[in-house]
C-alpha positions as CSV (number, residue, x, y, z in Angstrom):
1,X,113.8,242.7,9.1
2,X,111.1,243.7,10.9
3,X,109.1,240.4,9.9
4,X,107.3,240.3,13.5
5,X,105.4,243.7,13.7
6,X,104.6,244.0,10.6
7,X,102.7,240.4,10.5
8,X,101.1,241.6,13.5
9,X,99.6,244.8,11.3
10,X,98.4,243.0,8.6
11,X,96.3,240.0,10.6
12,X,95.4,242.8,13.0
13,X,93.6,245.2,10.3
14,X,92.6,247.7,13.4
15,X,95.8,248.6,14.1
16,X,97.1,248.9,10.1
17,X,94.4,250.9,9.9
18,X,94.1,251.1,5.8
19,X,97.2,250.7,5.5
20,X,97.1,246.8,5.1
21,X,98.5,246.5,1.5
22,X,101.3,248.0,1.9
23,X,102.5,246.1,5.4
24,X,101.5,243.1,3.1
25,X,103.6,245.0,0.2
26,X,106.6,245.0,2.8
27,X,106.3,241.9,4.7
28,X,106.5,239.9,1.4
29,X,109.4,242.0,0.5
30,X,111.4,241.4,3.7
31,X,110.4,237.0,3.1
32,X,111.7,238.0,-0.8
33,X,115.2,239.4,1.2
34,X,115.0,235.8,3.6
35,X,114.4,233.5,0.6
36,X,117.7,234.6,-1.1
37,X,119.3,231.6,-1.8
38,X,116.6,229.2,0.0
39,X,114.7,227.6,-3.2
40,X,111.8,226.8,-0.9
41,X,110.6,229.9,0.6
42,X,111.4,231.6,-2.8
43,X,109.2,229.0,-4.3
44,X,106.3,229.7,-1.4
45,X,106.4,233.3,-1.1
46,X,106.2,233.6,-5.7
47,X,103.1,231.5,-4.8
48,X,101.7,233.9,-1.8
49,X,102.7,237.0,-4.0
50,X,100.8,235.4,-7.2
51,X,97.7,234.3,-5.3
52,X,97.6,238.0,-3.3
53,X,97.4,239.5,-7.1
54,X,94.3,237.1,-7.9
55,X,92.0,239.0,-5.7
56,X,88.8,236.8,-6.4
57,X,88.9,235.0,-3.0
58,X,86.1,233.4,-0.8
59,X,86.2,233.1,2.8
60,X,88.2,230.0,2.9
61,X,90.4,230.8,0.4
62,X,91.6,233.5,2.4
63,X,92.2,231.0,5.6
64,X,94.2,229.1,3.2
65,X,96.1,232.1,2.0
66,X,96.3,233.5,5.6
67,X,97.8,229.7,6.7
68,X,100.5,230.2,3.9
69,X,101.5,233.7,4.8
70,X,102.1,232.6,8.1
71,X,104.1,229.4,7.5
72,X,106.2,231.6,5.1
73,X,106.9,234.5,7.5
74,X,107.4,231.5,9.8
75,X,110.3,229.8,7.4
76,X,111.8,233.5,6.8
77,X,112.1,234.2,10.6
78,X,113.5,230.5,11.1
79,X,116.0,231.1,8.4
80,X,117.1,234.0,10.2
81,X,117.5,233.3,13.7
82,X,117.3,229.8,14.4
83,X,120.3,226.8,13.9
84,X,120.4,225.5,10.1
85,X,118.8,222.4,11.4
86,X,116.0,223.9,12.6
87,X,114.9,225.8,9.8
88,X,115.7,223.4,7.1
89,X,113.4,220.9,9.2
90,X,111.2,223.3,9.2
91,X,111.0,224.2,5.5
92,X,111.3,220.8,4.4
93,X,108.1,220.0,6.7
94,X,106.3,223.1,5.4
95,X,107.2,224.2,2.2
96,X,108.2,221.1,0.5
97,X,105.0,219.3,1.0
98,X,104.1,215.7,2.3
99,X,103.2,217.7,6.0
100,X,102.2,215.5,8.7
101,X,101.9,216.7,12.3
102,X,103.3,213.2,13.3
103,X,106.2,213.1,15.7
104,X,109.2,211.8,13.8
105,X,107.7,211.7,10.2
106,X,110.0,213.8,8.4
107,X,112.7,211.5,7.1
108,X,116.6,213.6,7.0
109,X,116.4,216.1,9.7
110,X,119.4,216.2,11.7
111,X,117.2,215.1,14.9
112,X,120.0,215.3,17.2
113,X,120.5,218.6,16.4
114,X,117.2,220.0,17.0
115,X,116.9,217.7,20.4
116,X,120.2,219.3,21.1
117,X,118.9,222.9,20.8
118,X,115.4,222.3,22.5
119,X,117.3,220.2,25.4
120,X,120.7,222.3,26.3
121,X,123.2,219.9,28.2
């Protein structure tokens, strides 16, 4: 996947040029690839693809949008490189709803793990 560079691109429209649609056309393809199997970043990314298609948008929608995209791309990057614990913390936090940027809120992470990983030995 390469998930990083082409997120880049597409928030960066001076360096994808005109091409902007289709790094968005192949970054949501490489989070449909990630979400395999994971029902909420399939459920997120249907929603960004949807909403991408609906191209009445005013400014904030598109912050909105833009916020989405990157929690997404966030989840599928999670799912692929970091410990189960971390992305399903993640997902659950982000994708699932009931978000809170409170320390501690998200009831059924595997804490220890996450402390474990972020705090080696």
């Amino acid at each position: 996947m390469a998930l990083d560079l082409r997120l880049y691109a597409l928030l960066d429209p001076a360096v994808a040029g005109g091409h902007t649609l289709v790094a968005l056309a192949r970054l949501i393809a490489d989070m449909e690839d990630a979400a395999a199997g994971e029902a909420r970043l399939k459920r997120a990314v249907e929603g960004l693809k949807a909403d991408f298609l609906d191209k009445r948008f005013a400014e904030g929608d598109l912050r909105a949008l833009t916020e989405r995209l990157v929690m997404a791309m966030a989840g599928a990057l999670l799912l692929r490189d970091a410990p189960a614990a971390v992305s399903d913390a993640f997902l659950a936090s982000r994708m699932d709803g009931g978000f809170a940027r409170t320390y501690g809120h998200l009831q059924g992470a595997d804490e220890a793990a996450i402390l474990a990983r972020a705090m080696p030995g």
